[in-house]
Backbone as JSON Lines, residues from 0, in Angstrom:
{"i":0,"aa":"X","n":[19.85,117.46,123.69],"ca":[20.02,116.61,122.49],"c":[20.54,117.48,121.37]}
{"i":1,"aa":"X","n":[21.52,117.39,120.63],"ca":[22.27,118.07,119.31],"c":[21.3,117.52,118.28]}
{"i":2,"aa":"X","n":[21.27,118.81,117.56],"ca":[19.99,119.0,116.44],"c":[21.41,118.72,115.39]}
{"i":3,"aa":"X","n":[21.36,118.44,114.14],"ca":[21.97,118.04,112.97],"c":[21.78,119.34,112.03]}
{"i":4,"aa":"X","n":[20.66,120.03,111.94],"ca":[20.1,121.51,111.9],"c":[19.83,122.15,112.63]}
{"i":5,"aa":"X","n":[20.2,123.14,113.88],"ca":[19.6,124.05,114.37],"c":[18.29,124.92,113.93]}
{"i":6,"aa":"X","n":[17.36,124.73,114.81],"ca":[15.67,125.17,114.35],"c":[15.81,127.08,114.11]}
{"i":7,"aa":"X","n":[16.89,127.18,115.0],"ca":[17.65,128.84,114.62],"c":[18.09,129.41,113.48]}
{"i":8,"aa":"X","n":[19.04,128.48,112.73],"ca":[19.38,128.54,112.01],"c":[18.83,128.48,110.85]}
{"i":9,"aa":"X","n":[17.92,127.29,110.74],"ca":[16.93,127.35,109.91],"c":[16.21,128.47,109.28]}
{"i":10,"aa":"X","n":[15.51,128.73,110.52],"ca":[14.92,129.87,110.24],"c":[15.85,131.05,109.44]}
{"i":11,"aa":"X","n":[16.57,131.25,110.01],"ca":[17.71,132.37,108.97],"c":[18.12,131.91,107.49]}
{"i":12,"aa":"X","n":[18.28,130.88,107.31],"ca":[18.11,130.51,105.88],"c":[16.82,131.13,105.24]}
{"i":13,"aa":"X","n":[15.91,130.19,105.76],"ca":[14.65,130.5,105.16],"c":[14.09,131.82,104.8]}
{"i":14,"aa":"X","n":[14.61,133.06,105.74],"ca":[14.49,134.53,105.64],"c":[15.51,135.13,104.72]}
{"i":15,"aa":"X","n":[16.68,134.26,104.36],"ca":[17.65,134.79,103.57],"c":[16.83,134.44,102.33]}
{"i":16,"aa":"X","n":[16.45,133.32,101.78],"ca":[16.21,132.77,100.65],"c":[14.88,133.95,100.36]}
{"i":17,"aa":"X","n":[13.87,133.91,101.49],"ca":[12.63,135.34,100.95],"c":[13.52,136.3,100.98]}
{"i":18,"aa":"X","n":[14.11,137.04,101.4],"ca":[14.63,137.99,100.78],"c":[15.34,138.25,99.54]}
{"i":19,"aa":"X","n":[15.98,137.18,99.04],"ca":[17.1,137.17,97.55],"c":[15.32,137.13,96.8]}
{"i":20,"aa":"X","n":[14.48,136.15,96.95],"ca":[13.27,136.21,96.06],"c":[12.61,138.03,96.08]}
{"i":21,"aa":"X","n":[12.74,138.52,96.91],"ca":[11.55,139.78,97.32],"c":[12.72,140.23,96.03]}
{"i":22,"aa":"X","n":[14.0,140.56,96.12],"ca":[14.46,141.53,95.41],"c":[14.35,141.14,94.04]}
{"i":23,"aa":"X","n":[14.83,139.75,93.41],"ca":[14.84,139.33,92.28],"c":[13.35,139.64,92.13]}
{"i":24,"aa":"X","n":[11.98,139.47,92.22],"ca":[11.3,139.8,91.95],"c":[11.07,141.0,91.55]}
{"i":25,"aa":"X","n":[11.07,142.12,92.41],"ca":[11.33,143.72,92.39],"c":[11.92,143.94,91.34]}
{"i":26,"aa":"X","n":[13.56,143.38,90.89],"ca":[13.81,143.66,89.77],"c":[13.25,143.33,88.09]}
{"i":27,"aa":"X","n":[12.24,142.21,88.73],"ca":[11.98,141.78,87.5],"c":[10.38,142.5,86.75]}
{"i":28,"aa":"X","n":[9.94,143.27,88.03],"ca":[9.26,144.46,87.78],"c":[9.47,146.12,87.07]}
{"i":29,"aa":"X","n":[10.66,146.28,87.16],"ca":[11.38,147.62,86.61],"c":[11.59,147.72,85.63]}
{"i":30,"aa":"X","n":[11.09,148.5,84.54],"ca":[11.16,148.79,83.42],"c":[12.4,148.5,83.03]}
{"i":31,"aa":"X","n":[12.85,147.75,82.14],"ca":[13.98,147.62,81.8],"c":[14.99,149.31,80.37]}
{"i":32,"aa":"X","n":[16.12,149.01,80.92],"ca":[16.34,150.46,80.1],"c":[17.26,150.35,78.76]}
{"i":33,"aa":"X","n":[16.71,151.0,77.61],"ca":[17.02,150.53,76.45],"c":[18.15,151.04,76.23]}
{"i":34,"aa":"X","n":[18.88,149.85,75.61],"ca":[20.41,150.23,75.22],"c":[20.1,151.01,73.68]}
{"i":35,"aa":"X","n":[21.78,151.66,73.71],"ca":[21.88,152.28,72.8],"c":[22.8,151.91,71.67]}
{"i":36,"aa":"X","n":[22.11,151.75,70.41],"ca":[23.26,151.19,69.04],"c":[24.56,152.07,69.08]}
{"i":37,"aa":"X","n":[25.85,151.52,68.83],"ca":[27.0,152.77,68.6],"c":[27.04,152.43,67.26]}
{"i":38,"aa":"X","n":[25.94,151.82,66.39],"ca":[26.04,151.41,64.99],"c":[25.71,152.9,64.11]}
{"i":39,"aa":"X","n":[26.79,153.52,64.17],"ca":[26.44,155.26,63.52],"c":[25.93,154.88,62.29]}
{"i":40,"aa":"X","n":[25.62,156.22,61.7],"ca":[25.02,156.36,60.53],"c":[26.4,156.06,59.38]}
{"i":41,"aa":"X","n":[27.86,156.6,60.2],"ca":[29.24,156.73,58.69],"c":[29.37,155.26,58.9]}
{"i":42,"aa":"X","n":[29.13,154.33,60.12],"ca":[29.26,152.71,60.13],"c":[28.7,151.98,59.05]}
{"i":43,"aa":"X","n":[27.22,152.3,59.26],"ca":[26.98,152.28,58.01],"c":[27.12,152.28,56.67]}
{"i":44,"aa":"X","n":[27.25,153.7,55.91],"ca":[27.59,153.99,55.29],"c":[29.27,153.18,54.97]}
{"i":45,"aa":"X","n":[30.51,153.4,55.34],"ca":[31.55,152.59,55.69],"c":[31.03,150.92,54.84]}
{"i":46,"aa":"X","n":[30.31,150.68,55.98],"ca":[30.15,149.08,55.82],"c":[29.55,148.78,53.84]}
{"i":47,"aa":"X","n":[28.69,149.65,54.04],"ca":[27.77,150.17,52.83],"c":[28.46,149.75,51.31]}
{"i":48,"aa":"X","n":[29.89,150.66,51.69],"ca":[29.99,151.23,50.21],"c":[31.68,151.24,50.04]}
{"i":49,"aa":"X","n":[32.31,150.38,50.43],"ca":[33.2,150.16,50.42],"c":[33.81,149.76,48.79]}
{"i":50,"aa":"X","n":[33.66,150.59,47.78],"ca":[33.72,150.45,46.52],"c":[32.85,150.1,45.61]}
{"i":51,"aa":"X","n":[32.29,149.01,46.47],"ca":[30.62,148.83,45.12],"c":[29.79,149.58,44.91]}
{"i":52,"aa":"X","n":[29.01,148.78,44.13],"ca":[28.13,150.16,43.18],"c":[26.75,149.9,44.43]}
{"i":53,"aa":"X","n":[26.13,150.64,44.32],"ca":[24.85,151.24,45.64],"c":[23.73,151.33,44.67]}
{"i":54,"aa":"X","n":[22.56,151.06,44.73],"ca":[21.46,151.23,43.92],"c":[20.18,152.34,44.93]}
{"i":55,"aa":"X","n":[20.47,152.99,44.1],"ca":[19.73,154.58,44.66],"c":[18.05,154.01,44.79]}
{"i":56,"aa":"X","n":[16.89,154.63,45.66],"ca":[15.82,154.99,45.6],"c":[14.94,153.98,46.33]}
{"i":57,"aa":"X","n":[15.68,153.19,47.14],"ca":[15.09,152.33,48.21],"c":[14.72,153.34,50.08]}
{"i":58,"aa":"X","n":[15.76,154.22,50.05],"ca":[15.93,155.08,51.29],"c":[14.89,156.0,51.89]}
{"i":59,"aa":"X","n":[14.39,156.4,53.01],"ca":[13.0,156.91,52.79],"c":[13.97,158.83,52.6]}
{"i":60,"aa":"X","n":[13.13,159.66,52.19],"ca":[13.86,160.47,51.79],"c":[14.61,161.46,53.03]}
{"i":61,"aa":"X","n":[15.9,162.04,52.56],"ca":[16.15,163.5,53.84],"c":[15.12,163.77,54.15]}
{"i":62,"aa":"X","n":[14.28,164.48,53.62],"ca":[13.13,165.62,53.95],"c":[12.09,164.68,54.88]}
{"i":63,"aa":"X","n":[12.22,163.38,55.23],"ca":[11.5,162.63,55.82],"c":[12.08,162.78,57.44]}
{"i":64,"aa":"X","n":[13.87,162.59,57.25],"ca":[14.13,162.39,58.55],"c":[14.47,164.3,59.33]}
{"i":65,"aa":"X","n":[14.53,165.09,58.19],"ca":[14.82,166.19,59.13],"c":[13.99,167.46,57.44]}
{"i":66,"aa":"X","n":[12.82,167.51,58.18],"ca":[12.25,168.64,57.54],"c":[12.93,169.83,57.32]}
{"i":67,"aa":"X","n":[13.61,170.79,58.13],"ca":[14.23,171.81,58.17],"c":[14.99,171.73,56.47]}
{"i":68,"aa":"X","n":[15.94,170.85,56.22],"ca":[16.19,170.48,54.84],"c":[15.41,171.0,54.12]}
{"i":69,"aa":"X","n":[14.6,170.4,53.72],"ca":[13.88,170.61,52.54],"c":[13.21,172.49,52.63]}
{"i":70,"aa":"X","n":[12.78,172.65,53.8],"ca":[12.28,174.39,54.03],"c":[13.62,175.13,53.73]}
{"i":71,"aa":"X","n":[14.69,174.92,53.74],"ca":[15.59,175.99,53.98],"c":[16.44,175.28,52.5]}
{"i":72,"aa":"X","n":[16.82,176.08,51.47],"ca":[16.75,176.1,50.32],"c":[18.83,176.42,50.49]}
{"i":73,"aa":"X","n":[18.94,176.93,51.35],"ca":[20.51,176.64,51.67],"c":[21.36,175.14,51.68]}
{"i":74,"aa":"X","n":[20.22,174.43,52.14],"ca":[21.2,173.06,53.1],"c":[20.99,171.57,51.94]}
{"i":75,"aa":"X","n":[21.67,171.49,51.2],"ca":[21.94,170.37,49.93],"c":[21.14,169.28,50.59]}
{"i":76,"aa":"X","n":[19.84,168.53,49.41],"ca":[19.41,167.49,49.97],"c":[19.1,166.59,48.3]}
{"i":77,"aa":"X","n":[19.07,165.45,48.5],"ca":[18.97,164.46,47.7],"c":[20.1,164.61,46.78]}
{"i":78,"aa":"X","n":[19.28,162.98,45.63],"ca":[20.13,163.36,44.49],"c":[20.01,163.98,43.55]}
{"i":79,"aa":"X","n":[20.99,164.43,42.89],"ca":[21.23,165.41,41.83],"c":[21.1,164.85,40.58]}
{"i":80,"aa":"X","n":[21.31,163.4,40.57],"ca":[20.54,163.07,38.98],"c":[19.0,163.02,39.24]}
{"i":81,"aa":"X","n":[18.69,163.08,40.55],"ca":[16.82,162.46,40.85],"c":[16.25,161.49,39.97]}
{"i":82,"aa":"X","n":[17.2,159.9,39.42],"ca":[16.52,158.93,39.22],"c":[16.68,157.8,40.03]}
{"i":83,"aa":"X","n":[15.31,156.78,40.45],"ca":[15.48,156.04,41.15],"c":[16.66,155.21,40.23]}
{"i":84,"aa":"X","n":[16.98,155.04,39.69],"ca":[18.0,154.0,38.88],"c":[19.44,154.66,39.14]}
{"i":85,"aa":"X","n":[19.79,155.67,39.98],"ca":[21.17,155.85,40.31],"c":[21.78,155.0,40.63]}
{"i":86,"aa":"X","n":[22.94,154.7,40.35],"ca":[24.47,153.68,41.36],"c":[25.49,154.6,41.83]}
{"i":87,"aa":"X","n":[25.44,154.21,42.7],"ca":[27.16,154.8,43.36],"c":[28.45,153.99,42.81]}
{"i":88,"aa":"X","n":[29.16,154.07,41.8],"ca":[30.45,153.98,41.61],"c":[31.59,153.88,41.76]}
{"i":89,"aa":"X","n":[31.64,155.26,43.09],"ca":[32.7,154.56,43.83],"c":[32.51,155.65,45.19]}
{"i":90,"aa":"X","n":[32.56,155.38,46.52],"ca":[32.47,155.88,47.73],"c":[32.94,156.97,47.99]}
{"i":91,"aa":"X","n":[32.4,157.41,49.25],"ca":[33.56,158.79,49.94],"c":[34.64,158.14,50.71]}
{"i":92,"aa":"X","n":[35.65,159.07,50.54],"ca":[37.16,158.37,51.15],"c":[37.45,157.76,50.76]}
{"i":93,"aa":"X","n":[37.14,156.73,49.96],"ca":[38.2,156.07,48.76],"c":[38.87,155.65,47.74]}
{"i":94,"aa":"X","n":[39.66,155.08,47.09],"ca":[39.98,155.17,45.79],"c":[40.44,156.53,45.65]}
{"i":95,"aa":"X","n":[40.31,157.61,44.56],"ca":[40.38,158.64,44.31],"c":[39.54,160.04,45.09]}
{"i":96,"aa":"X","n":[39.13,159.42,45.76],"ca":[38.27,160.4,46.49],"c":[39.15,160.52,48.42]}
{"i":97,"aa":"X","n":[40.18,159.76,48.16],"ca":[41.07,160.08,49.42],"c":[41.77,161.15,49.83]}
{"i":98,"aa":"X","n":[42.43,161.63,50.0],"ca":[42.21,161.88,51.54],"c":[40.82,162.56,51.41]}
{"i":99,"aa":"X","n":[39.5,162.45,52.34],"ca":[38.3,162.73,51.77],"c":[38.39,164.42,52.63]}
{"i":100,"aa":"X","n":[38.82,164.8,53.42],"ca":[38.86,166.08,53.55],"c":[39.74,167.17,52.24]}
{"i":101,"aa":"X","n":[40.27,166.47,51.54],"ca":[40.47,167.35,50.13],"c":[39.5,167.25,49.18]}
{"i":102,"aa":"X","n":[39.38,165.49,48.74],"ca":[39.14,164.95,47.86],"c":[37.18,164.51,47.8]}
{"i":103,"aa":"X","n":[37.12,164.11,49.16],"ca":[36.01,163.58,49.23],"c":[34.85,164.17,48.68]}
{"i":104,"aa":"X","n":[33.94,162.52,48.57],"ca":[32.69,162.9,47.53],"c":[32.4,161.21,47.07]}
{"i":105,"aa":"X","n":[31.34,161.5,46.04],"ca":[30.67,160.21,45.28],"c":[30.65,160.14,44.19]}
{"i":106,"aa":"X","n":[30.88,158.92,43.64],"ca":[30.58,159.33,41.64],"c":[29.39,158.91,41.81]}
{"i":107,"aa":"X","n":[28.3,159.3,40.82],"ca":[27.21,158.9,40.34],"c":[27.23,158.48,38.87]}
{"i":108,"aa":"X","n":[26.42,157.25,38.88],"ca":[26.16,157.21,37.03],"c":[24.72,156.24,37.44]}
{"i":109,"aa":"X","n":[24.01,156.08,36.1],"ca":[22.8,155.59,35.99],"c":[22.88,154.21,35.58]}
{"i":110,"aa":"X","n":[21.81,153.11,36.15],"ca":[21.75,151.97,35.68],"c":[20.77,152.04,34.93]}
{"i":111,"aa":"X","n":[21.2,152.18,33.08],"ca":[20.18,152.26,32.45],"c":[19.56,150.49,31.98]}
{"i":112,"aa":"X","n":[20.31,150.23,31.62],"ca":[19.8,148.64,31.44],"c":[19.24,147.68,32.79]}
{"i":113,"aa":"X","n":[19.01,147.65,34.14],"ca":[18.81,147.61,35.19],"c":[19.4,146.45,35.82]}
{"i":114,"aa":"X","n":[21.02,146.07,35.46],"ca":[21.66,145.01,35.66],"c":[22.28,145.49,37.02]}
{"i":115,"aa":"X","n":[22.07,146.61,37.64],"ca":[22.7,147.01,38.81],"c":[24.27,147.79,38.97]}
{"i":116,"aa":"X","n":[24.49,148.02,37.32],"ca":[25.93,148.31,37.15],"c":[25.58,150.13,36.87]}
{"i":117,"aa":"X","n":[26.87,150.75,36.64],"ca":[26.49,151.37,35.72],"c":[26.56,151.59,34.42]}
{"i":118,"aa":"X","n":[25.56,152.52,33.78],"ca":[25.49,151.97,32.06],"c":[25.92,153.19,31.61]}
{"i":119,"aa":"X","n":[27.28,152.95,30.75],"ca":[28.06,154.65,30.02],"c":[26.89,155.27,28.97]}
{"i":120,"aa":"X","n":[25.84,154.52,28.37],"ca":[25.12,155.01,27.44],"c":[24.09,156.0,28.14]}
{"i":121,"aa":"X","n":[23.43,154.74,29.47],"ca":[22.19,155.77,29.89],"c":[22.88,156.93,30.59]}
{"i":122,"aa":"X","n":[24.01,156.7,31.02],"ca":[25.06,157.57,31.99],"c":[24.73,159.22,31.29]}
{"i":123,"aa":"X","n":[25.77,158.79,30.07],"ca":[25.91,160.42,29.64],"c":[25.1,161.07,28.89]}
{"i":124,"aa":"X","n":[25.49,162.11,29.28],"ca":[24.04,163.55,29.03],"c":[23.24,163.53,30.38]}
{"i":125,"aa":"X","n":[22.64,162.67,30.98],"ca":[22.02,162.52,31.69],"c":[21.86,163.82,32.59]}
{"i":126,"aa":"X","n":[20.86,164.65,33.29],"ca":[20.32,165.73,33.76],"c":[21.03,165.89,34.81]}
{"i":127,"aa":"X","n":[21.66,166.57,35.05],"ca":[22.13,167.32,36.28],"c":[21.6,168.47,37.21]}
{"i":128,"aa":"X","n":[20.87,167.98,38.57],"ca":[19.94,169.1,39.48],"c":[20.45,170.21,40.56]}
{"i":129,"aa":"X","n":[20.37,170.91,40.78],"ca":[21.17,171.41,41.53],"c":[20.27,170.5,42.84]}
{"i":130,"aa":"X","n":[21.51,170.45,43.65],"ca":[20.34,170.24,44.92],"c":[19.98,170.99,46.2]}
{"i":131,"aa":"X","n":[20.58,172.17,46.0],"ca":[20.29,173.59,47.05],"c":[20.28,174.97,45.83]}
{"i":132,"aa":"X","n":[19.69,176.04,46.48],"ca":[19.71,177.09,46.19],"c":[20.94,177.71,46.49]}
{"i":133,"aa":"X","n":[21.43,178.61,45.24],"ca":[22.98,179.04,45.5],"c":[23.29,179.85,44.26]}
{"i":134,"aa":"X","n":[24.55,180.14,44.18],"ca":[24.95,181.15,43.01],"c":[25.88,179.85,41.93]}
{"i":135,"aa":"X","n":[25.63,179.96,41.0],"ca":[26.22,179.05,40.36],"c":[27.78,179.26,39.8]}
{"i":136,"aa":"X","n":[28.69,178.63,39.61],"ca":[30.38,178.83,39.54],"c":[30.63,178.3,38.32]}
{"i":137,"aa":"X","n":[30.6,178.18,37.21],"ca":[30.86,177.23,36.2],"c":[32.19,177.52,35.81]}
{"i":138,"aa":"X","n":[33.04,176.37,35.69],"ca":[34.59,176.61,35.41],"c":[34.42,174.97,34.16]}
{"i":139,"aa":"X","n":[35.05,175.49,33.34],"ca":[35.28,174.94,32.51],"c":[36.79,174.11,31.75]}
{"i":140,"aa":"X","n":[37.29,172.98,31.85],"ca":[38.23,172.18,31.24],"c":[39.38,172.17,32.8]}
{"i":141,"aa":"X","n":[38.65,172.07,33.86],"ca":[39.42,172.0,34.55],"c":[40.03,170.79,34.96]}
{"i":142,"aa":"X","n":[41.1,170.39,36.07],"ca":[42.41,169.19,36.32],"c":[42.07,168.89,37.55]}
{"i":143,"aa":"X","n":[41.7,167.63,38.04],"ca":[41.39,166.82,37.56],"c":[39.4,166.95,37.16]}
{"i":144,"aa":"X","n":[38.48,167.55,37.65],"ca":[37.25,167.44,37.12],"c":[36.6,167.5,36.15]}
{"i":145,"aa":"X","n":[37.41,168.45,35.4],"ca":[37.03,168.64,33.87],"c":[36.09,169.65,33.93]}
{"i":146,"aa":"X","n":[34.72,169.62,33.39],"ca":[33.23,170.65,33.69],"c":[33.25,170.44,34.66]}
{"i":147,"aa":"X","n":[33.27,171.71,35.65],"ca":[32.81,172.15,37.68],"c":[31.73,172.93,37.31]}
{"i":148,"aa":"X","n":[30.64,172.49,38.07],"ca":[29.86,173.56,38.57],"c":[30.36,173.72,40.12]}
{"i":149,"aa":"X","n":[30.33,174.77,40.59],"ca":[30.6,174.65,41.92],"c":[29.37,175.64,42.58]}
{"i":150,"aa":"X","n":[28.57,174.69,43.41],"ca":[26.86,175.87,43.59],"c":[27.57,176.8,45.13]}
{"i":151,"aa":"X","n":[27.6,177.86,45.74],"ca":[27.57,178.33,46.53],"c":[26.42,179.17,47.08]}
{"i":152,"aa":"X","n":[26.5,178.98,48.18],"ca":[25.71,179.46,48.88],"c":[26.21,179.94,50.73]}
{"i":153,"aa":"X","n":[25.65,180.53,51.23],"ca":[26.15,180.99,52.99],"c":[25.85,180.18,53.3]}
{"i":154,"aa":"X","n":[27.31,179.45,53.39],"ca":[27.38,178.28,54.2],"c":[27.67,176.94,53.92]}
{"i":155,"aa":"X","n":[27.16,176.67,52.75],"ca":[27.5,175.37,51.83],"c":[27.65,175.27,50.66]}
{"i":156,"aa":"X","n":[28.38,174.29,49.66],"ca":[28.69,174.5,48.61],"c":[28.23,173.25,48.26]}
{"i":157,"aa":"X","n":[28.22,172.96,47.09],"ca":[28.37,171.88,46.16],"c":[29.27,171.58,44.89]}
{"i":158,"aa":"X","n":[29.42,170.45,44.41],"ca":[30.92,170.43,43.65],"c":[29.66,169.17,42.22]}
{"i":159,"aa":"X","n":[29.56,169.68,41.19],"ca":[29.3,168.67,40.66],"c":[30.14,168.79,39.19]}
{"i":160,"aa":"X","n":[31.11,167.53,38.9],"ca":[32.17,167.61,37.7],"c":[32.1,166.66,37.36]}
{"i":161,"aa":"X","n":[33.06,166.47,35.86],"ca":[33.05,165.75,34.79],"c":[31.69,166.28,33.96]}
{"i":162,"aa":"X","n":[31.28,167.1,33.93],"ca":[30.21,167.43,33.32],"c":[30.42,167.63,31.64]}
{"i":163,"aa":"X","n":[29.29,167.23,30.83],"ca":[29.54,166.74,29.31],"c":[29.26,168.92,28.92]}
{"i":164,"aa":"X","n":[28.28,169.13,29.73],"ca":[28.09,171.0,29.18],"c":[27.4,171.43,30.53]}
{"i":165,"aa":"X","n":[27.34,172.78,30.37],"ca":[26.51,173.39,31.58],"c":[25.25,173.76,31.05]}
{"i":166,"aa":"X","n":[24.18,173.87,31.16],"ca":[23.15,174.21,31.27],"c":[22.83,175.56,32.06]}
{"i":167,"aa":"X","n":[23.69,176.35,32.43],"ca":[23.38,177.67,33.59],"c":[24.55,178.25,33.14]}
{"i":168,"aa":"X","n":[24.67,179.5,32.85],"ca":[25.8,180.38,32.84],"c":[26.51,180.78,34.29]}
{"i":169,"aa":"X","n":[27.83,181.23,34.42],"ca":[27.96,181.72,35.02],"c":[28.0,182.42,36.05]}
{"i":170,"aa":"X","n":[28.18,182.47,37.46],"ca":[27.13,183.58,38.17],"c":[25.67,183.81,38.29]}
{"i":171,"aa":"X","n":[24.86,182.28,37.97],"ca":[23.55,182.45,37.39],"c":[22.69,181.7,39.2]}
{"i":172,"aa":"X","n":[21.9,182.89,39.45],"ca":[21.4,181.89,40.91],"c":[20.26,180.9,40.39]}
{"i":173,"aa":"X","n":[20.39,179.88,40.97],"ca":[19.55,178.96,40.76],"c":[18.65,178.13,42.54]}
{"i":174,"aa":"X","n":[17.79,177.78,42.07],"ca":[16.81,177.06,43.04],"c":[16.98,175.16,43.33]}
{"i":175,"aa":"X","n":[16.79,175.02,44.42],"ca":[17.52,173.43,44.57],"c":[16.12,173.11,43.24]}
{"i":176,"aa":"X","n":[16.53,171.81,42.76],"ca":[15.94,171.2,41.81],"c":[15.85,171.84,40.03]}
{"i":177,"aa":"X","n":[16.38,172.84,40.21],"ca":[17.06,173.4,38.87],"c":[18.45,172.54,37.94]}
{"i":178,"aa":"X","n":[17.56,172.54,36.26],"ca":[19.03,172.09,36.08],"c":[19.78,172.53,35.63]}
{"i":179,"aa":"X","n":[20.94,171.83,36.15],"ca":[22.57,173.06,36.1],"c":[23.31,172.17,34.5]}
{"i":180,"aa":"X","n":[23.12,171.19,34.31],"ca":[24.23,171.02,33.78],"c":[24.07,168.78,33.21]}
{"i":181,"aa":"X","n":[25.25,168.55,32.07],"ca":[24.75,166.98,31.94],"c":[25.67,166.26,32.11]}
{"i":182,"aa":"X","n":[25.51,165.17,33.01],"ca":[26.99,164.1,33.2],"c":[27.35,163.78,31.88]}
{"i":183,"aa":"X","n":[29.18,163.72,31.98],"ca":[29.81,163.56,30.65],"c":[30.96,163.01,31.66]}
{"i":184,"aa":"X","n":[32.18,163.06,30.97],"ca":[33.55,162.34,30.89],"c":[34.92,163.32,30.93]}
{"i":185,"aa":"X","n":[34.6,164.45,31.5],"ca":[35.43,165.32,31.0],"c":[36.55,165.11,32.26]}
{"i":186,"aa":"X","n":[37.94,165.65,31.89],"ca":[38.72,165.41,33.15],"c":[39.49,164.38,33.44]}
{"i":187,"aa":"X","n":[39.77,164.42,34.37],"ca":[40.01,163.1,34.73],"c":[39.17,161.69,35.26]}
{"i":188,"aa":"X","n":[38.61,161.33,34.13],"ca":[37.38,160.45,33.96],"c":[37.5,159.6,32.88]}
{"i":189,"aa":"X","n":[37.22,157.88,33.73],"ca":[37.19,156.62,32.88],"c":[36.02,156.55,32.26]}
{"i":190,"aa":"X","n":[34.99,157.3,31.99],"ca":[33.72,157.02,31.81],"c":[32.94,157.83,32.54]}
{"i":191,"aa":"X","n":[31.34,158.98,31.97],"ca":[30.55,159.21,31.97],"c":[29.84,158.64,33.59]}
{"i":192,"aa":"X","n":[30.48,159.97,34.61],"ca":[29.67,159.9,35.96],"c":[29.68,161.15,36.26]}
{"i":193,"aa":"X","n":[28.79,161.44,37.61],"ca":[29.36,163.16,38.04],"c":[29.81,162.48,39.3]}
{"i":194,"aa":"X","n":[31.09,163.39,39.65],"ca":[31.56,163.52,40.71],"c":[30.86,164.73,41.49]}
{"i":195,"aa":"X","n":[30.45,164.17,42.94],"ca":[29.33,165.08,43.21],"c":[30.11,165.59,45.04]}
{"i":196,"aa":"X","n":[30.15,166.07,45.5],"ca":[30.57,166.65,46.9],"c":[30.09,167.73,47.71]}
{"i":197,"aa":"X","n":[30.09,167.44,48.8],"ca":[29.3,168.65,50.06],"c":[30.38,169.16,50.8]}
{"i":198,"aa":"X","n":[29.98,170.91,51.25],"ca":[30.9,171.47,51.71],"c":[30.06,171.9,52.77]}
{"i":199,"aa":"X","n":[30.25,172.08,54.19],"ca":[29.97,172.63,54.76],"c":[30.54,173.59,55.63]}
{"i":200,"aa":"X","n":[30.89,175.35,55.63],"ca":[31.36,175.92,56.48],"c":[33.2,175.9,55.6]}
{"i":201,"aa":"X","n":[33.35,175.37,54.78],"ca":[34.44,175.05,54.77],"c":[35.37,173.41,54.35]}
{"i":202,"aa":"X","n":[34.51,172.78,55.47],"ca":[34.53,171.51,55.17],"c":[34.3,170.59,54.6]}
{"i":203,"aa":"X","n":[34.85,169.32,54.6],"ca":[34.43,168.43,53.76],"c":[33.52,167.42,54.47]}
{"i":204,"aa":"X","n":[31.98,167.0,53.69],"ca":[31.38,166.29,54.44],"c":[30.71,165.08,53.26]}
{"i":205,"aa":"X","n":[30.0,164.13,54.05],"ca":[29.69,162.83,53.39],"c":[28.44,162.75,52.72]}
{"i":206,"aa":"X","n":[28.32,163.11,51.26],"ca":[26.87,163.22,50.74],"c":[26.14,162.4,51.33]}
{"i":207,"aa":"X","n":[26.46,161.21,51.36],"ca":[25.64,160.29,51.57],"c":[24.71,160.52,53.13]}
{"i":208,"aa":"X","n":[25.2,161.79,54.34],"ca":[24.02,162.3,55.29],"c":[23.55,163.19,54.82]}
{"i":209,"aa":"X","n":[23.73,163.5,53.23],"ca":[22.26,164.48,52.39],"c":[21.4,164.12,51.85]}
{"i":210,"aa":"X","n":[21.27,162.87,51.74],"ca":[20.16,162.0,51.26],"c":[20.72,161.68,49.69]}
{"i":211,"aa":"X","n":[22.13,161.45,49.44],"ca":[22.52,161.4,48.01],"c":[21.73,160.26,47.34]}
{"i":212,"aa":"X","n":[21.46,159.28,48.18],"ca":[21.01,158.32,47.38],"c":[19.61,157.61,48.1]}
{"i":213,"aa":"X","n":[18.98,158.94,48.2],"ca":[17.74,158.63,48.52],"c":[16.55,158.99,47.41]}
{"i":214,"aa":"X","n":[16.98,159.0,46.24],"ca":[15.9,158.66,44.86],"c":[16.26,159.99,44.76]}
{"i":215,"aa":"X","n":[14.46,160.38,44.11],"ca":[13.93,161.26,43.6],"c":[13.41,162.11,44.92]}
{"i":216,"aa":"X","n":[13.72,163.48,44.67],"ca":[13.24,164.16,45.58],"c":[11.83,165.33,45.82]}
């Protein structure tokens, strides 16, 4: 008599179907493995600050995510005005800060009235910190920065201009959190900010992975 199903066949289904279950199961036992963000830190940043102003002192600090910073008195960390009321002005890499391997860097100025802008009154004079230990460079009425401090040290530098006066002579070594000097307008400057920049080795790098606008330090 012809079966419509073979009782043979059957059976082989039925062993196919436990088997697809044994494995789907198995897999649904295995730790699953965590992907990885390609959302970098300059993506960020990039996405961040694409000309607007940035309101400083929400960030948890450098010295939080990499201690070594803060112990080693060489390697530039925070900001250099150290008030939570900083704004960023205008970004690294653009506008005037292009090509950012010459140019690059951040303006800083203060939101003194706390409208989120920056304010030219609370701006100028305002305290200027060093933010590493280094030998201090002071050049004066220079094109385009106007007042440079330029901090050196083995290995990294710092650039902070438009400065209204210096506060440090010459050749004078100073300790990160020392102050060097007061935002002014000097230079080539629409208004009372410091133009602030990191050197490393030579290079040009993005304050903003020194904790520029991570407050008070």
């Amino acid at each position: 008599m012809n079966e419509l199903f073979p009782l043979g066949r059957l059976r082989l289904v039925l062993l196919g179907l436990a088997v697809v279950g044994a494995v789907y199961l198995l897999r649904q036992l295995q730790p699953s493995t965590p992907s990885v963000s390609m959302w970098t830190s300059n993506q960020r940043n990039a996405a961040a600050i694409s000309g607007a102003a940035v309101i400083a002192g929400n960030a948890a600090p450098l010295g939080g995510r990499n201690p070594d910073a803060v112990a080693d008195q060489r390697i530039p960390t925070g900001n250099p005005l150290r008030a939570p009321n900083t704004v960023m002005t205008q970004g690294y890499g653009v506008g005037s800060h292009a090509p950012a391997a010459v140019w690059g860097g951040v303006d800083l100025a203060i939101d003194g009235d706390g409208d989120g802008q920056a304010d030219p009154q609370g701006t100028q004079d305002a305290p200027v910190y060093a933010t590493h230990g280094g030998i201090v460079h002071a050049k004066a009425n220079t094109w385009p920065g106007g007042n440079c401090i330029l901090l050196e040290t083995e290995g990294y530098r710092t650039t902070y201009c438009h400065l209204s006066r210096f506060a440090v002579a010459d050749l004078t070594p100073v300790a990160r959190g020392d102050l060097i000097g007061h935002v002014g307008s000097t230079g080539n400057s629409s208004g009372p900010h410091l133009h602030y920049e990191v050197w490393v080795a030579g290079t040009n790098h993005n304050p903003l992975d020194y904790g520029v606008l991570d407050g008070t330090q």
